[in-house]
C-alpha positions as CSV (number, residue, x, y, z in Angstrom):
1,X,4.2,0.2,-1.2
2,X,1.0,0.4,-2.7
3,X,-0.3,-1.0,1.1
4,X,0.0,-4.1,-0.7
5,X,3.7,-4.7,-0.2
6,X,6.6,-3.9,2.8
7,X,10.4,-3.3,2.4
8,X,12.3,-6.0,3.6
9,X,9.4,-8.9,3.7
10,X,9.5,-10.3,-0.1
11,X,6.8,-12.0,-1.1
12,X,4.6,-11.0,1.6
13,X,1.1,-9.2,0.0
14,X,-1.4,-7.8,1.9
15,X,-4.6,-7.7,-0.2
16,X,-6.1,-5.0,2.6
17,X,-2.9,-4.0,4.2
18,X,-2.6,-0.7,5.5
19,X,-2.2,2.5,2.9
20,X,-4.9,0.1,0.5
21,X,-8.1,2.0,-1.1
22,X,-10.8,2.2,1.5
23,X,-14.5,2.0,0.7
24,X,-16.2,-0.7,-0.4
25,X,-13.8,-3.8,0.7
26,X,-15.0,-6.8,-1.1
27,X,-14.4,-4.5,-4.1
28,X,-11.2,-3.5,-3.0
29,X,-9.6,-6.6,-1.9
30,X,-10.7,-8.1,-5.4
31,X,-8.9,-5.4,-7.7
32,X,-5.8,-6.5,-5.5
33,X,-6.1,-9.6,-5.8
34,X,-6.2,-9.2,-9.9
35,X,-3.4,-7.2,-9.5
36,X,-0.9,-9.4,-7.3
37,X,-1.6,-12.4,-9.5
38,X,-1.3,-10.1,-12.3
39,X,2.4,-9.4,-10.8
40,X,3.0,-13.1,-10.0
41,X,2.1,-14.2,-13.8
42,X,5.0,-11.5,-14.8
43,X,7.3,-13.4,-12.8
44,X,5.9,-17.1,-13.2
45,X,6.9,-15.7,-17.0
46,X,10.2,-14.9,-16.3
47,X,11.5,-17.3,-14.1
48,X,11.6,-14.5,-11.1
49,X,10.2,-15.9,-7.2
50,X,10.8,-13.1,-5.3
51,X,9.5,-9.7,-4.8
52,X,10.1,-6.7,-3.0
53,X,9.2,-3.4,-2.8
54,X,12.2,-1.3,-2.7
55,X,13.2,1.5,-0.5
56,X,12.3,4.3,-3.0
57,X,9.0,3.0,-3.7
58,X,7.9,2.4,-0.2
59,X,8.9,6.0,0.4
60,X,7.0,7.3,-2.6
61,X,3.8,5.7,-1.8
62,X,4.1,7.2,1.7
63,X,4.6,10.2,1.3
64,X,1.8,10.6,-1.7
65,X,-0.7,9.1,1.1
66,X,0.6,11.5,3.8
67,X,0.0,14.5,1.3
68,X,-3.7,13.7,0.1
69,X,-4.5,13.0,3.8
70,X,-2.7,16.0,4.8
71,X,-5.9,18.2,6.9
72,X,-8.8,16.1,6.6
73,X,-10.7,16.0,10.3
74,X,-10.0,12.2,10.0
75,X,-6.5,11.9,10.3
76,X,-6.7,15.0,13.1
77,X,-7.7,13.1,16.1
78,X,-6.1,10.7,18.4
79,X,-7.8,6.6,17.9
80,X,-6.3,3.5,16.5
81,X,-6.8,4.8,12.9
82,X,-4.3,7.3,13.6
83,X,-1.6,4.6,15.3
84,X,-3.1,7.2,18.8
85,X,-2.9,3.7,21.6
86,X,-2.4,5.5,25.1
87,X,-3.0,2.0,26.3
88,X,0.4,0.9,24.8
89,X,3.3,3.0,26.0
90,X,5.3,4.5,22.6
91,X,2.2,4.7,20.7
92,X,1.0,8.1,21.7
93,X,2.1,9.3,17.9
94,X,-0.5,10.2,15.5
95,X,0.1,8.9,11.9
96,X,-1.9,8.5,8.4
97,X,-2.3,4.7,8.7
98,X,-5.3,4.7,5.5
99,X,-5.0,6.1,1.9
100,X,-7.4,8.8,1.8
101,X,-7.7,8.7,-2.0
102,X,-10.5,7.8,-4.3
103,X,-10.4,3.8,-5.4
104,X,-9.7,5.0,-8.9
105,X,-7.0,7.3,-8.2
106,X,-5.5,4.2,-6.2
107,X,-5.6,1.9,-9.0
108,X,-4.3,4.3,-11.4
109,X,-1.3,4.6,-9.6
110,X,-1.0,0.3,-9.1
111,X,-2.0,0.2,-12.8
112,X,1.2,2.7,-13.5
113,X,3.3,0.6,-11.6
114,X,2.4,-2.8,-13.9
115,X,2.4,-1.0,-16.9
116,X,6.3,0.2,-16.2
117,X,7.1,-3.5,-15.3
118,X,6.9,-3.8,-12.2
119,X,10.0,-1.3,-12.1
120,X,9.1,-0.3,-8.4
121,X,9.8,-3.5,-6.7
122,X,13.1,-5.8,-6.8
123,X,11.8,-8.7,-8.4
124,X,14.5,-12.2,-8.7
């Protein structure tokens, strides 16, 4: 979720994981980095020390980055930023491995996610 987070791997955040705004990186990383320890003051506040993005998020956020990377020349042809290996046997399937989107569209859509509590992710 958010290519910040995986299902079933709590507490594991990726500050330039896969699915995270591309562009400028140092710029990128550091509005994720705000935004996890934003997320980890929330639960240092409420006694929580685990989070998790849940199934339906996860999903969500996929399918949003498939969808705006949907026909761009980019995500047309076979390399390692399309998951295309024929090196490795299995990985001969093209995916949409980035986010496509503008950095401010992507952090509209993290912001959302904080400003509804954190309601995406299974936080204890």
């Amino acid at each position: 979720m958010l290519g910040m987070l995986v299902e079933d791997f709590p507490n594991m955040f990726m500050l330039l994981g896969p699915h995270t705004a591309l562009g400028n990186i140092p710029r990128s990383i550091e509005y994720n980095v705000e935004w996890v320890s934003a997320l980890l003051r929330h639960m240092q506040a409420r006694g929580l020390t685990r989070a998790e993005a849940s199934a339906a998020a996860v999903a969500a956020w996929t399918e949003h980055v498939k969808q705006i990377g949907a026909g761009l020349l980019t995500n047309e042809v076979d390399s390692w930023m399309t998951g295309v290996n024929r090196n490795v046997e299995g990985k001969e399937t093209r995916i949409i491995a980035r986010y496509s989107g503008s950095a401010p569209d992507y952090r509209a859509w993290c912001d959302r996610v904080a400003a509804e509590g954190y309601r995406d992710l299974a936080l204890s």
